[in-house]
PAVEXGU-477486 format. One line per 4 residues: number of its first residue (from 1); their letters; for each residue x, y, z of N, C-alpha, C. Coordinates in nm, 4 decimals, padded with zeros to 6 digits. Layout:
residues N
NUM = a = X:Y:Z:X:Y:Z:X:Y:Z; ...
END
This chain:
residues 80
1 = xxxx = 00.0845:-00.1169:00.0000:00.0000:00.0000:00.0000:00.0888:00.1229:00.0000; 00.0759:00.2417:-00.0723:00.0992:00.3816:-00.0645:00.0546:00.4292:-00.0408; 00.1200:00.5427:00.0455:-00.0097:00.6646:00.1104:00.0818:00.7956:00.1262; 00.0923:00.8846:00.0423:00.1543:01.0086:00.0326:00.1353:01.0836:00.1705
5 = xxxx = 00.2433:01.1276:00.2218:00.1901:01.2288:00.3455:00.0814:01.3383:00.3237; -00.0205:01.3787:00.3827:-00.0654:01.4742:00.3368:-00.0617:01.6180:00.3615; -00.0890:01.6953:00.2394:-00.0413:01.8028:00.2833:-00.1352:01.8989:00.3495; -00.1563:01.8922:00.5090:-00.2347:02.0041:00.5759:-00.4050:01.9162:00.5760
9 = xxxx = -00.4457:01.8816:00.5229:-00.5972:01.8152:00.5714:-00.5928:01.7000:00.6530; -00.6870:01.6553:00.6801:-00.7382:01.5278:00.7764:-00.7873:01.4215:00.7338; -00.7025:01.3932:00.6098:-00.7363:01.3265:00.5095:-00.5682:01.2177:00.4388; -00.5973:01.1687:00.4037:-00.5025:01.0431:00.3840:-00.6036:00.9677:00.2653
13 = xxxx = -00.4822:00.9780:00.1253:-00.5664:00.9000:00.0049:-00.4220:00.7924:-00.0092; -00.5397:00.6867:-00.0032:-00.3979:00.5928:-00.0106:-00.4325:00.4815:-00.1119; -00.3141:00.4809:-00.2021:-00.3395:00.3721:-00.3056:-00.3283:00.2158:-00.2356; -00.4946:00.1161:-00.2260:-00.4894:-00.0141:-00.2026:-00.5073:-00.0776:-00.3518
17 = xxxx = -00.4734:-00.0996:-00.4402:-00.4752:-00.1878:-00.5701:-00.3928:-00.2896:-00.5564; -00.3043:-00.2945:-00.4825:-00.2229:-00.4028:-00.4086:-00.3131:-00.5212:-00.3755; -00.4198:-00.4465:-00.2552:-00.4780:-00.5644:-00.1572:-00.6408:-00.6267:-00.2550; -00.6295:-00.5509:-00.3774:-00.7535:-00.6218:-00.4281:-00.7666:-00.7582:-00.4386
21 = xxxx = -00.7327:-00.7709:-00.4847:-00.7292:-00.9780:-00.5271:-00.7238:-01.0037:-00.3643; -00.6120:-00.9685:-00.2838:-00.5893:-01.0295:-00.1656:-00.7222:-01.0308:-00.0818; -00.7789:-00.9218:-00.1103:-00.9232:-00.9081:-00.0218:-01.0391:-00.9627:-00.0966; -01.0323:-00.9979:-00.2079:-01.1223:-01.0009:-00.3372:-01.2195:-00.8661:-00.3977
25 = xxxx = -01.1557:-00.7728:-00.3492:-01.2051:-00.6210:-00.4138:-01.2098:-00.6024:-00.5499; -01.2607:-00.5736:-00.6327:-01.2784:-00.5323:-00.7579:-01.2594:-00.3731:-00.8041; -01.2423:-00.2890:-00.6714:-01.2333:-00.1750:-00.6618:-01.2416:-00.0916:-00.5543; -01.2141:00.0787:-00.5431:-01.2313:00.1190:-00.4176:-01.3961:00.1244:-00.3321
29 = xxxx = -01.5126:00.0983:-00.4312:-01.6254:00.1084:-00.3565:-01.6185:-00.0358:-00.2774; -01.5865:-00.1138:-00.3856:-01.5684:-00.3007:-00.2856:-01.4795:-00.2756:-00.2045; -01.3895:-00.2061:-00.2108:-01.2703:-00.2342:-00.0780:-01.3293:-00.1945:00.0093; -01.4120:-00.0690:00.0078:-01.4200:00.0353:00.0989:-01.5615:-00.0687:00.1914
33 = xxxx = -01.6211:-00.1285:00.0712:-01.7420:-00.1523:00.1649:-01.6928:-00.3191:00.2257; -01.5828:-00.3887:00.1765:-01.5265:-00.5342:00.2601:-01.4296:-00.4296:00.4489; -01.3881:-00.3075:00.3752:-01.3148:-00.2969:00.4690:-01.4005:-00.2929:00.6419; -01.5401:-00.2099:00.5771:-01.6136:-00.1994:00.6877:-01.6794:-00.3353:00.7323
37 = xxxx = -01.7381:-00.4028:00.6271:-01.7478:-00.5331:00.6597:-01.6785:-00.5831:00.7976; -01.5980:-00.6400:00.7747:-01.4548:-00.7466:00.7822:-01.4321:-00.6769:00.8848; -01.3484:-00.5597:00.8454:-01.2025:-00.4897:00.9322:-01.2084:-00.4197:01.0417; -01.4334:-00.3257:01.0080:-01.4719:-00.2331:01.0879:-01.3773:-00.1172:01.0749
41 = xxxx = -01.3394:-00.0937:00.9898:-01.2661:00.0416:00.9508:-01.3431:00.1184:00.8234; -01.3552:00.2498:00.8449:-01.4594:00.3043:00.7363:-01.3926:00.4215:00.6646; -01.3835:00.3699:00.5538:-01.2913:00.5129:00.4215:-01.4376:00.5254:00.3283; -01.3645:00.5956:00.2292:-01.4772:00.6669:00.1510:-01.3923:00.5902:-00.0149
45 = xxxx = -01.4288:00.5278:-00.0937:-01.3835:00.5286:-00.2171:-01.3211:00.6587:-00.3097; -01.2226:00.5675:-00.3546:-01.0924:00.6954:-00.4086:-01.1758:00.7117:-00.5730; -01.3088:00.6202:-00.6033:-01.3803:00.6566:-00.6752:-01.4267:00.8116:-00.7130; -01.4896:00.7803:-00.5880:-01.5325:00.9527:-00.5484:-01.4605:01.0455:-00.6081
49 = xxxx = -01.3674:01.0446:-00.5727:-01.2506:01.1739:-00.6054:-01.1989:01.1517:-00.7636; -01.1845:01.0658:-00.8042:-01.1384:01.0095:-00.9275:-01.0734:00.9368:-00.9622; -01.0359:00.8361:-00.9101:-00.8873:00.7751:-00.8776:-01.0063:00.6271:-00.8364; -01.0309:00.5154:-00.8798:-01.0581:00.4052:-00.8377:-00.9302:00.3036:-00.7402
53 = xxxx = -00.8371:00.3490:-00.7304:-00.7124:00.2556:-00.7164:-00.7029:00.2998:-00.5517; -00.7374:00.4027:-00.4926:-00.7555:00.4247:-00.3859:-00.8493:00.4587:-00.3060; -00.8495:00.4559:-00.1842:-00.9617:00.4925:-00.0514:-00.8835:00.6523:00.0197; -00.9852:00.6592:00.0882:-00.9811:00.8191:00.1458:-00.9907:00.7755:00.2992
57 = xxxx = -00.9148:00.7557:00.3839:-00.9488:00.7794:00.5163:-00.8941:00.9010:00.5692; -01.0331:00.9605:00.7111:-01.0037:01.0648:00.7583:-00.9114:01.0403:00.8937; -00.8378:01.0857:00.9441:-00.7498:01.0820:01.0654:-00.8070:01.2127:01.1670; -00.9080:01.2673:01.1778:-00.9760:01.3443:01.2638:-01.0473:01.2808:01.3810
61 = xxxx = -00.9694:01.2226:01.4693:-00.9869:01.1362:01.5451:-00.8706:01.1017:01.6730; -00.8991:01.0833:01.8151:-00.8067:01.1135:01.8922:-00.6957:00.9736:01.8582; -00.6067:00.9742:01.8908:-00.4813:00.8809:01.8628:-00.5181:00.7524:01.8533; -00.5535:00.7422:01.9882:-00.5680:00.6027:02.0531:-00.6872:00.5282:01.9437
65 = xxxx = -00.7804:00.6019:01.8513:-00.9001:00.5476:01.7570:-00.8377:00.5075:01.6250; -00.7251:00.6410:01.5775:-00.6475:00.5895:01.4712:-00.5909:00.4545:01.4632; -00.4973:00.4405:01.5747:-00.4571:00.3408:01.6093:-00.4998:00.2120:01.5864; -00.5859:00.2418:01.6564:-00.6976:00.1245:01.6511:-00.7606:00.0894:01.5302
69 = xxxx = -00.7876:00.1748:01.4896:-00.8118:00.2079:01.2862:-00.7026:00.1155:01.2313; -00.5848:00.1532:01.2448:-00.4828:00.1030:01.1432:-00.4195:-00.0588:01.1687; -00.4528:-00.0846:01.3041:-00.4399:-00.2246:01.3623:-00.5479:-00.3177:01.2998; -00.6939:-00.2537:01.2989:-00.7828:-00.3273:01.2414:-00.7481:-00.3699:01.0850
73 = xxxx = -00.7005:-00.2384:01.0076:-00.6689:-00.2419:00.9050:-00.5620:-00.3313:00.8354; -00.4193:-00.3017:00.9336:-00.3317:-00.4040:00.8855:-00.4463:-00.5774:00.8905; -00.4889:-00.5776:01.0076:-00.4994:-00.7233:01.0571:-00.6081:-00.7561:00.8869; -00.7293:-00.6812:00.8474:-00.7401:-00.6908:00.7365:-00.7105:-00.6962:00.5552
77 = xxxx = -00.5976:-00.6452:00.5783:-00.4911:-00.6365:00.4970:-00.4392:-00.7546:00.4756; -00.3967:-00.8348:00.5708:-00.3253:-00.9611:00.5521:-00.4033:-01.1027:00.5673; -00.5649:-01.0236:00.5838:-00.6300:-01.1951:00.5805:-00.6470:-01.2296:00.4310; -00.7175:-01.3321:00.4677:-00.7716:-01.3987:00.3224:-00.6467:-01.4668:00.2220
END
């Protein structure tokens, strides 16, 4: 996965085209909606914006939730 630092928003677009097959995603609306599924982590499709190859998560959230965000996430990342 890639995820450019961002510059100044609360926002993080990060290319998953990597984890498709691995998750069986077909795209960012399927990723986005296995991630909540599965992982309980909730992004927005990089559809949206224009870009199918990535998701949008917001980081406006106290530490300890991110955290917890990105733990869920790895642990979803590497099933299947």
């Amino acid at each position: 996965m890639e995820c450019p630092a961002p510059d100044g928003a609360f926002y993080a677009f990060a290319d998953v085209s990597a984890l498709f097959a691995r998750t069986g995603a077909r795209g960012s609306a399927e990723f986005a909606n296995l991630l909540l599924e599965r992982g309980r982590v909730a992004c927005v499709p990089g559809a949206a914006f224009g870009d199918d190859r990535y998701v949008r998560f917001s980081f406006a959230a106290a530490r300890e939730e991110i955290e917890k965000g990105m733990e869920r996430f790895a642990e979803f990342a590497g099933s299947r």
